[in-house]
N, C-alpha and C positions, 0 to 999 in steps of 0.2 A: 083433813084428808089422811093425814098419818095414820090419825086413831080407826077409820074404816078401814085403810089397809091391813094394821094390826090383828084387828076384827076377823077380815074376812081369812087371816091367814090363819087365823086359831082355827074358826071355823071350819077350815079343808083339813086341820091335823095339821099342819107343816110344821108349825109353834108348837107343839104340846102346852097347852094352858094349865094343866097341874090340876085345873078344879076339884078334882074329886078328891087326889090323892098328895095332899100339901106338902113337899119337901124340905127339910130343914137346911138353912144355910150354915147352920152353925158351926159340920164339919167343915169345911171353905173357910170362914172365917179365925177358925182353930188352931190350921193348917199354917207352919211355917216352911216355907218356900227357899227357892235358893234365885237371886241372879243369874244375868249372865257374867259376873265377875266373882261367882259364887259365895255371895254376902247374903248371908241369914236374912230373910223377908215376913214379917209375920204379914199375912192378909188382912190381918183386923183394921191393919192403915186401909183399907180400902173403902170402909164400912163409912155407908153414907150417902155414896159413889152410885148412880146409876153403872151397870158392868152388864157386860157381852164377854165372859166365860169362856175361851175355846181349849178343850182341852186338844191335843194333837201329838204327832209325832215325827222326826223327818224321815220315817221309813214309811208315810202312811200317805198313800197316792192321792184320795181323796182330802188328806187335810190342805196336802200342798194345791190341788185344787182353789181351794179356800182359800188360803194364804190372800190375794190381792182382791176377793170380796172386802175380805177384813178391814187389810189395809184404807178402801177406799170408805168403808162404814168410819172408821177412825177418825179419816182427815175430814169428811161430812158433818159428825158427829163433837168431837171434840168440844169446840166452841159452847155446844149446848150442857156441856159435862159428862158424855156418854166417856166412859172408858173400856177399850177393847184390854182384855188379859189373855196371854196367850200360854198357855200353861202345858208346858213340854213334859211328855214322860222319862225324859233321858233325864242320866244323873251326871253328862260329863260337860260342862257348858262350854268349851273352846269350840269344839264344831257347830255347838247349837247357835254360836253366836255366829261363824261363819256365815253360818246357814239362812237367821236372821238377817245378814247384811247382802250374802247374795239375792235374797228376796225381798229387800228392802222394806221389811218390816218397820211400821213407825209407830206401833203400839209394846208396852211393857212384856217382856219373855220373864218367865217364871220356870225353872225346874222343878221336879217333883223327890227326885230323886229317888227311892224305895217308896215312896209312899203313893204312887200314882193312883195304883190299881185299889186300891180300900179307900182311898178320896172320891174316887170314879162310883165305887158301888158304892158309901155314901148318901153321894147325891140323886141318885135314884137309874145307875145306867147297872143293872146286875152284871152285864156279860161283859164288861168295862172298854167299851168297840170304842171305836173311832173313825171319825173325829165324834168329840159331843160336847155339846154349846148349854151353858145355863144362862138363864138371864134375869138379874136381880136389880128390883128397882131401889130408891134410895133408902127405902125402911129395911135391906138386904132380906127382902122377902125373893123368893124364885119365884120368876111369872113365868115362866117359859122354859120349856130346853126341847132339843134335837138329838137326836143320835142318828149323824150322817153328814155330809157336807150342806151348808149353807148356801142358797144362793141370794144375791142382789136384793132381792125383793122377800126373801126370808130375813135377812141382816138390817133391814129396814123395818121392818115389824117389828123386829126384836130390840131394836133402839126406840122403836117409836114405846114399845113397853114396860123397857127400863123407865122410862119418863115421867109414866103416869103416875 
């Protein structure tokens, strides 16, 4: 059932399935990141990881939207080894962390610091908008991304395609 909803959600575009135009993860994986306790993160510990990529911002209406799809893709998910990365463009983590715990955030925040917007374009978003979600299964191929809020049954596809 998963793998048809997957399906049908590439099918309508909701997913971008990538087919034609293969994106490389390897800036992502390159990319050394900051905490929210601002401790040096390289993402290569990732590598392996079925991942749901959000990138976001706490000034961005739409991502905060998203925020408690995530969350609930997370606590769903987890168990199977989905992991939700939530990957903040702000460089200053005290509020970001606020932020996280006023929205009880239960998956990993990630800062970008300066380097958001050239990680953003990248992995295939040129106008580098937000929110926008990649999704990479466990051989850290991209099966998937979005540029725009996620909903329930889009975050569900997108775990279901990490998977595969």
């Amino acid at each position: 059932m998963r793998r048809l909803l997957a399906a049908l959600l590439l099918a309508c575009g909701s997913l971008s399935a990538l087919a034609g135009e293969k994106l490389s993860s390897a800036p992502l994986f390159a990319a050394t990141l900051f905490d929210l306790d601002n401790k040096a993160v390289a993402f290569a510990a990732y590598r392996g990881k079925p991942l749901i990529v959000n990138f976001w911002a706490r000034w961005c209406p739409p991502c905060r939207v998203e925020i408690p799809e995530l969350v609930q893709v997370q606590t769903r998910h987890k168990a199977r080894g989905v992991e939700v990365i939530g990957i903040s463009l702000e460089s200053d983590a005290p509020p970001v962390r606020d932020f996280a715990k006023a929205y009880d955030i239960n998956y990993t925040v990630l800062l970008t610091r300066d380097k958001g917007v050239a990680l953003l374009q990248a992995l295939g978003n040129a106008k580098a908008g937000l929110p926008y979600t990649v999704v990479l299964n466990r051989r850290g191929e991209i099966v998937g991304s979005k540029l725009g809020a996620m909903n329930g049954a889009e975050l569900e596809a997108a775990a279901a395609a990490a998977l595969q």
